[in-house]
C-alpha positions as CSV (number, residue, x, y, z in Angstrom):
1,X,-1.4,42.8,-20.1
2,X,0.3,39.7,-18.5
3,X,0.0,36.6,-20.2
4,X,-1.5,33.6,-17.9
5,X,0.2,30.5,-18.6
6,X,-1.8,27.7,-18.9
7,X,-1.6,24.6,-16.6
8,X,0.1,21.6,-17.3
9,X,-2.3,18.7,-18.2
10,X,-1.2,15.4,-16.2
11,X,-3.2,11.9,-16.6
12,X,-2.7,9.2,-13.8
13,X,-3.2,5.9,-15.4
14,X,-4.2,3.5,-12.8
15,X,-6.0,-0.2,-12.4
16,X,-9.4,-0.3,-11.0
17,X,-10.7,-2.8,-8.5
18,X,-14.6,-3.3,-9.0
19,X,-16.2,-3.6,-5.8
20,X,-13.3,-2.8,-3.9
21,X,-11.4,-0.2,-3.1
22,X,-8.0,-0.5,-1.1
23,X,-4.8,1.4,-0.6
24,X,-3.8,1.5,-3.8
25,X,-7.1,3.1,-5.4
26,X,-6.9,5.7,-2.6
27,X,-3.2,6.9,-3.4
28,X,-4.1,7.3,-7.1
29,X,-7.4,9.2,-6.3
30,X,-5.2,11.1,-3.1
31,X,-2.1,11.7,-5.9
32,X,-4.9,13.3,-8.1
33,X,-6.2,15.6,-5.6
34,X,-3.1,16.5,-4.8
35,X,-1.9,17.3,-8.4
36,X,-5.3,20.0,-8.7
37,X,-4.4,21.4,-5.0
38,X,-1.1,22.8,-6.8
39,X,-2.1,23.9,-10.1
40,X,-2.0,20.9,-12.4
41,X,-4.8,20.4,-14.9
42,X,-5.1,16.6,-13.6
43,X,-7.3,13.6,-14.4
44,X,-7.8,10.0,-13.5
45,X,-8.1,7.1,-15.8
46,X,-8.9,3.6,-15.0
47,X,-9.0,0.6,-16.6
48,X,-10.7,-2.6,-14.5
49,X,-8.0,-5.3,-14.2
50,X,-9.9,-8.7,-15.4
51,X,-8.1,-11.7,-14.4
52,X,-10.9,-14.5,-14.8
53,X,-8.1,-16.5,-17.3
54,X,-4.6,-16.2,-17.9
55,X,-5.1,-14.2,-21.0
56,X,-7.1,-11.9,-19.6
57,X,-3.7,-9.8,-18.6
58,X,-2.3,-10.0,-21.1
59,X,-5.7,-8.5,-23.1
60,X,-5.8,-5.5,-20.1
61,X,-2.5,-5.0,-20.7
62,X,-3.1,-4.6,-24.7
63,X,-6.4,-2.6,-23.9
64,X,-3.7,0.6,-22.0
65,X,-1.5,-0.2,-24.7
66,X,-4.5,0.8,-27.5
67,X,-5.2,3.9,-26.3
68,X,-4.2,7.2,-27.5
69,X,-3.9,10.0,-24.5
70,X,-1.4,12.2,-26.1
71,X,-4.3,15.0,-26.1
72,X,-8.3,15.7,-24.9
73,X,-10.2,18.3,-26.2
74,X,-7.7,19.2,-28.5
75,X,-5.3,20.1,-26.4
76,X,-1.9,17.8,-25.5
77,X,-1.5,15.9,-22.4
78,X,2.0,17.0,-21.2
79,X,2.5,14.0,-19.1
80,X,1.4,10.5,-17.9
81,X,1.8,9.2,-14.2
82,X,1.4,5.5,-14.4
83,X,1.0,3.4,-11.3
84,X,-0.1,-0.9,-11.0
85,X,0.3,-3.0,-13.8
86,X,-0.6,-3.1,-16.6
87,X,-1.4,0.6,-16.5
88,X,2.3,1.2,-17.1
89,X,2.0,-0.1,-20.2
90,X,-0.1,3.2,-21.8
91,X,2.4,5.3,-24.6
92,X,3.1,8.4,-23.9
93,X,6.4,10.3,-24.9
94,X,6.2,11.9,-21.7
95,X,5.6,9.2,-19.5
96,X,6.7,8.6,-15.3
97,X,6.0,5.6,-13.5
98,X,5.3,5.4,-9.9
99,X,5.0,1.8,-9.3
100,X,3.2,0.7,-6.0
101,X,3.2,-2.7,-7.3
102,X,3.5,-5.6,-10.1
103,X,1.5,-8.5,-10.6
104,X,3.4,-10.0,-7.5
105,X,1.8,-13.3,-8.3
106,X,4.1,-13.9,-11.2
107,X,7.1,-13.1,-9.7
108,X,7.9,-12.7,-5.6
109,X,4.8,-14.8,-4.5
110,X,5.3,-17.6,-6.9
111,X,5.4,-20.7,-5.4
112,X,4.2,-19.6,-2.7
113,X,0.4,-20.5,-0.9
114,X,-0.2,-16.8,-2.2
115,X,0.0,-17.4,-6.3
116,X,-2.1,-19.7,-8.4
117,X,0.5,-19.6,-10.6
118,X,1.8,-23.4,-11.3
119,X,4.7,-24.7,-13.5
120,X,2.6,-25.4,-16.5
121,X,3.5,-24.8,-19.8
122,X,0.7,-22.4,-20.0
123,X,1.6,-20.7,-16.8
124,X,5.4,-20.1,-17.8
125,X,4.5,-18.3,-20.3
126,X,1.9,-16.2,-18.8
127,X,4.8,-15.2,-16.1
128,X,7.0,-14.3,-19.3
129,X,4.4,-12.2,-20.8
130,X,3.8,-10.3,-18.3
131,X,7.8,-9.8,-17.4
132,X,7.8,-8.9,-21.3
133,X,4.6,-6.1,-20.5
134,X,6.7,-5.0,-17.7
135,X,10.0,-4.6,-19.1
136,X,8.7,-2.5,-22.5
137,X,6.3,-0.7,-20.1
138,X,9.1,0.5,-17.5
139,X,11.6,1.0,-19.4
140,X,10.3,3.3,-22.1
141,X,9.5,5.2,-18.8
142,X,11.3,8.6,-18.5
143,X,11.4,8.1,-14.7
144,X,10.8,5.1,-12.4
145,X,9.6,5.5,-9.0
146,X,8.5,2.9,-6.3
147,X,6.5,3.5,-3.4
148,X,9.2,1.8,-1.3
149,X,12.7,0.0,-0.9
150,X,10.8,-3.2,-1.0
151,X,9.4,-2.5,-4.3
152,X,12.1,-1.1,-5.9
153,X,14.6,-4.3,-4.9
154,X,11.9,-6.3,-6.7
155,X,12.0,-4.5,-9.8
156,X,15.7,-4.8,-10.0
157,X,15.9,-8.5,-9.2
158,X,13.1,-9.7,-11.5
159,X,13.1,-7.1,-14.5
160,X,16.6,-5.4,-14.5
161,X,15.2,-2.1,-13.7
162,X,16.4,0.8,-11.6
163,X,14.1,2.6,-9.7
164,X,14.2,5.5,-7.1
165,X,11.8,5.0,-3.6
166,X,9.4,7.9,-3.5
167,X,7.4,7.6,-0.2
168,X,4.2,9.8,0.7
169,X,2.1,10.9,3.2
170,X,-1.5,8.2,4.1
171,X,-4.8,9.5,2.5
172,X,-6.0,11.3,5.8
173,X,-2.8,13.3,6.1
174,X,-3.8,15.9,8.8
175,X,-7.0,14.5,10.3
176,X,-5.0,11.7,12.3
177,X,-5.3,12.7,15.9
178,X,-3.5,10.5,18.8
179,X,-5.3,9.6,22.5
180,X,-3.3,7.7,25.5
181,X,-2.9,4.1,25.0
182,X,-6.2,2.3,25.3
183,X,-7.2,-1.2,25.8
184,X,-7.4,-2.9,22.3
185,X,-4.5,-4.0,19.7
186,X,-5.5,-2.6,16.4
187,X,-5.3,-4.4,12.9
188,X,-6.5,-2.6,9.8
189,X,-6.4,-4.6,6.3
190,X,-7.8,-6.4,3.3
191,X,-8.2,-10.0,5.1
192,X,-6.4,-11.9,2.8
193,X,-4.2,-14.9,2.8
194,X,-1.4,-13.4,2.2
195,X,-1.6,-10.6,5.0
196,X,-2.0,-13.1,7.5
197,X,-4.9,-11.9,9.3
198,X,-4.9,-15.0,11.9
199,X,-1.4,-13.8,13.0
200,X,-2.9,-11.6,15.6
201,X,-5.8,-13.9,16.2
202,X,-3.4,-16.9,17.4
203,X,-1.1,-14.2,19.4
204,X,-4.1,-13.4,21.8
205,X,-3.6,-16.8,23.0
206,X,-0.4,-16.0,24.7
207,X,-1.1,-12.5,25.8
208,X,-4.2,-12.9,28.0
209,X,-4.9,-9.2,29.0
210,X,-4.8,-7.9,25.3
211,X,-8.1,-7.3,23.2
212,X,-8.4,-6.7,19.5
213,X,-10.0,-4.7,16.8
214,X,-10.2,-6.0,13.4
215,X,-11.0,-3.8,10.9
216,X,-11.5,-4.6,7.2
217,X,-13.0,-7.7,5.2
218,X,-12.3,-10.1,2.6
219,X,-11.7,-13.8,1.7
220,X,-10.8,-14.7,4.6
221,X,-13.3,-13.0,7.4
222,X,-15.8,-16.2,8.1
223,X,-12.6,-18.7,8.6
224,X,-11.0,-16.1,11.2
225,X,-14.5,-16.2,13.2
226,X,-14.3,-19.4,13.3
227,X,-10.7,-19.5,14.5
228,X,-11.7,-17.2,17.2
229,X,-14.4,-19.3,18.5
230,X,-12.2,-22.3,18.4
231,X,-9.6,-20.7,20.4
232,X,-12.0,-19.1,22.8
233,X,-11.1,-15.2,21.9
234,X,-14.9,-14.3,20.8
235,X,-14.8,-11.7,24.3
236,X,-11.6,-10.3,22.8
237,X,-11.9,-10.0,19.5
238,X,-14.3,-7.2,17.7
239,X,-14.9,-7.3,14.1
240,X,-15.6,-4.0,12.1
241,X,-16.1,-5.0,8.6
242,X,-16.5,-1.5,7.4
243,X,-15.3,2.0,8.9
244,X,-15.7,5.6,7.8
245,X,-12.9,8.1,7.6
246,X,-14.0,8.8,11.4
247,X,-14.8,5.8,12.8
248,X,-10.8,5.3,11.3
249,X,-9.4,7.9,13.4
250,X,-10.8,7.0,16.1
251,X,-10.0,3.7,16.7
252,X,-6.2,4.7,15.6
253,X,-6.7,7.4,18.1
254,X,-7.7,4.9,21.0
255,X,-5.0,1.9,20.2
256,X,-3.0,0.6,22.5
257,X,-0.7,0.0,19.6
258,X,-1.3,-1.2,15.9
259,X,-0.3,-4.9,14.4
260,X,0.9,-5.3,11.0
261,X,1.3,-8.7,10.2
262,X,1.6,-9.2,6.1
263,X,4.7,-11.1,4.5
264,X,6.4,-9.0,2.4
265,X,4.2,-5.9,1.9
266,X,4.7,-3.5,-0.6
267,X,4.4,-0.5,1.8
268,X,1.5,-0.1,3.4
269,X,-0.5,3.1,4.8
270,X,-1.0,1.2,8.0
271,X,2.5,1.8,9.8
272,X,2.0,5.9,8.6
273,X,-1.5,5.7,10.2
274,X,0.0,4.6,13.0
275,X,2.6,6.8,14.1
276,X,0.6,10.0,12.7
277,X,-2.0,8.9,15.6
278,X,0.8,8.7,18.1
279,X,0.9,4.9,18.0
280,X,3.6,2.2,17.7
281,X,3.7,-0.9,15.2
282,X,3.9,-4.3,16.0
283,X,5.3,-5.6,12.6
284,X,7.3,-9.2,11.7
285,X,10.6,-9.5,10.2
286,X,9.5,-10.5,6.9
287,X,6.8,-7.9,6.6
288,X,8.8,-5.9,3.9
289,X,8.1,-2.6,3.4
290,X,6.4,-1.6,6.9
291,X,10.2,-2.6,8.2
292,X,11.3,1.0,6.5
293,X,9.6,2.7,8.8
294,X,9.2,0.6,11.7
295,X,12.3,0.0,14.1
296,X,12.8,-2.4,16.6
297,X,12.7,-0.6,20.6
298,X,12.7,3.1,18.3
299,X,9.2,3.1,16.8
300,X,7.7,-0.6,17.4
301,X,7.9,-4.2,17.8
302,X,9.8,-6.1,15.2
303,X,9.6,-9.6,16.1
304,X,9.5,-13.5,14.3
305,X,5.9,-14.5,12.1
306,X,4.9,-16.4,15.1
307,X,1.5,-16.6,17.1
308,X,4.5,-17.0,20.2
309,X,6.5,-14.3,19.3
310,X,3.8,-11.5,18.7
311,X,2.5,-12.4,21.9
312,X,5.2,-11.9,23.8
313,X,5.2,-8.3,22.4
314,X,1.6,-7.9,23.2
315,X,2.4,-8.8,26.8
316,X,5.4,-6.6,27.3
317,X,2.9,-3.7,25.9
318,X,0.3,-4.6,28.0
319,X,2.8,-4.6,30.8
320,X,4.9,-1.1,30.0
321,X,2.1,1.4,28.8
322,X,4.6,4.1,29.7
323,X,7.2,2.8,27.0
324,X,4.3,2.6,24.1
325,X,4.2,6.7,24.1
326,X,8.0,7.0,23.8
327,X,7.8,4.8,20.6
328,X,5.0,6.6,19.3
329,X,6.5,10.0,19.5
330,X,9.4,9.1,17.8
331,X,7.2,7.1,15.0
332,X,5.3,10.6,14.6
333,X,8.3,12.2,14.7
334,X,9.4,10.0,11.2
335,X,6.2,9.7,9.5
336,X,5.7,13.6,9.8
337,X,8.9,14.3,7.6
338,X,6.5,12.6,4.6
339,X,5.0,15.3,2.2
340,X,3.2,15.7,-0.6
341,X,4.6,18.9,-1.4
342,X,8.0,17.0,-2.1
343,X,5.9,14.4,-3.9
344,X,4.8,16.3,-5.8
345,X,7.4,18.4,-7.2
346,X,9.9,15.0,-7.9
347,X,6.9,13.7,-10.0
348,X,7.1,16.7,-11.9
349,X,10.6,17.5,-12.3
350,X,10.8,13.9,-13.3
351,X,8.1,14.9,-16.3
352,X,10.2,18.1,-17.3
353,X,7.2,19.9,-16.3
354,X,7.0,23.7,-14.1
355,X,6.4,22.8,-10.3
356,X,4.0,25.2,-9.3
């Protein structure tokens, strides 16, 4: 009688977000899924990230390094996939990192409006301890992944660390669906500071004809209404604070074309979402990683961080509807050669472990 081999046990370690759930809580749930689809005995653990004081990092971070997850039930755990910080920072001898990203606060957004990080004696060493987390936590890594170029250029300028870029498909790979080019901009996103969210607001102003969707909520929602109804773009502008996996689709489905308008993004499932729906980006030249995918007069609009700027590209879509499907094809065309077959099997080759 043939022996049936058992499955390999995999944890993915990952930082939850109380209250809120963004890309990053859907690739780790996603990766999961995807882990079980091909035969892995899989499981996701999270730890909430507190950050009401300094210390509190440094405490998450001690609380993943505490734990024990070398085996459950009494059986091993053959490997670890670890994603945000401090989740990196578990032990495991068999342990693979997959950073999407690091506490960006204390390294590329410092000094900047996006970090409340200040040049204290307190602070400084905050920003060390948490460089210190990072360094033992990636390095005693058997593999290091990031989710992008952007990332992984980070890790090697602030920590010394090599890493390879391991891209994958957005959380409703195979639902999107594409329409012809309708009569809104679209703009999906957390609205925080940092991703700019009155970018597109201020570009309506010099593209009259365009209209656009928001979708998403956050710090920053009441002071863009306001903006709106001090620039006079109320009957342009719709808000949609929340939106289903359907509701999603369709508005990708019925763009005109989407806008991206962060300062140095990790990655972003937004572009993907995109050009899987048949649609072009509008993205800025500082936007970081949505510029791996998004090419100027191939897939999109790459233009300056300016309300002037992104305008002008509004108009010229508004203008050339014909040209908007050209760019679209070919953005489907790139975002379709992302897997999560391949995925996959580099996370576990990476772990020494059987790809199913």
């Amino acid at each position: 009688m043939p022996v049936l081999k058992t499955p390999s046990r995999v944890l993915v370690a990952a930082v939850q977000s109380p209250f809120s759930e963004g890309g990053a809580e859907l690739h780790v749930r996603r990766l999961t899924e995807e882990l079980v689809a091909r035969g892995v005995e899989a499981d996701l653990v999270t730890i909430p990230l507190i950050e009401r004081e300094r210390f509190d990092l440094v405490r998450s971070a001690l609380a993943w390094r505490s734990l024990d997850v070398t085996e459950f039930g009494g059986r091993p755990v053959d490997a670890v996939v670890a994603t945000r910080f401090p989740s990196y920072a578990v032990r495991h001898p068999n342990k693979v990192v997959w950073v999407i990203h690091q506490y960006r606060q204390a390294y590329d957004q410092f000094g900047s409006p996006w970090s409340d990080f200040t040049a204290s004696k307190e602070d400084r060493r905050a920003r060390e301890t948490i460089a210190e987390i990072d360094r033992l936590g990636l390095s005693e890594a058997r593999r290091v992944f990031a989710n992008s170029r952007t990332v992984a250029a980070r890790l090697r300028k602030y920590n010394g660390i090599e890493s390879e870029p391991l891209y994958h498909p957005p959380p409703l790979v195979g639902r999107y669906r594409t329409g012809p080019p309708g009569d809104y901009a679209l703009s999906v996103g957390r609205l925080d500071g940092w991703k700019r969210p009155d970018l597109p607001l201020r570009a309506l102003v010099h593209a009259p004809e365009a209209r656009l969707v928001v979708v998403g909520r956050g710090p920053e929602e009441e002071r863009l209404k306001r903006l709106a109804r001090e620039l006079d773009l109320e009957p342009r502008v719709q808000w949609v604070p929340e939106a289903g996996d359907e509701a999603l689709l369709e508005l990708y489905a019925g763009a005109r074309l989407v806008v991206v308008a962060p300062e140095g993004e990790d990655l972003g499932y937004v572009p993907l979402e995109a050009f899987l729906s048949g649609k072009p980006v509008l993205t800025t030249d500082d936007a970081g990683g949505p510029l791996e995918f998004v090419i100027d007069g191939e897939t999109g609009f790459v233009v300056p961080p300016t309300p002037e700027a992104l305008g002008a590209a509004l108009r010229l879509a508004w203008e050339r509807g014909e040209a908007l499907e050209a760019l679209g094809r070919r953005g489907f065309a790139r975002a379709s050669e992302l897997s999560w077959d391949a995925t996959i099997q580099t996370l576990l080759a990476a772990a020494g472990l059987d790809v199913p």
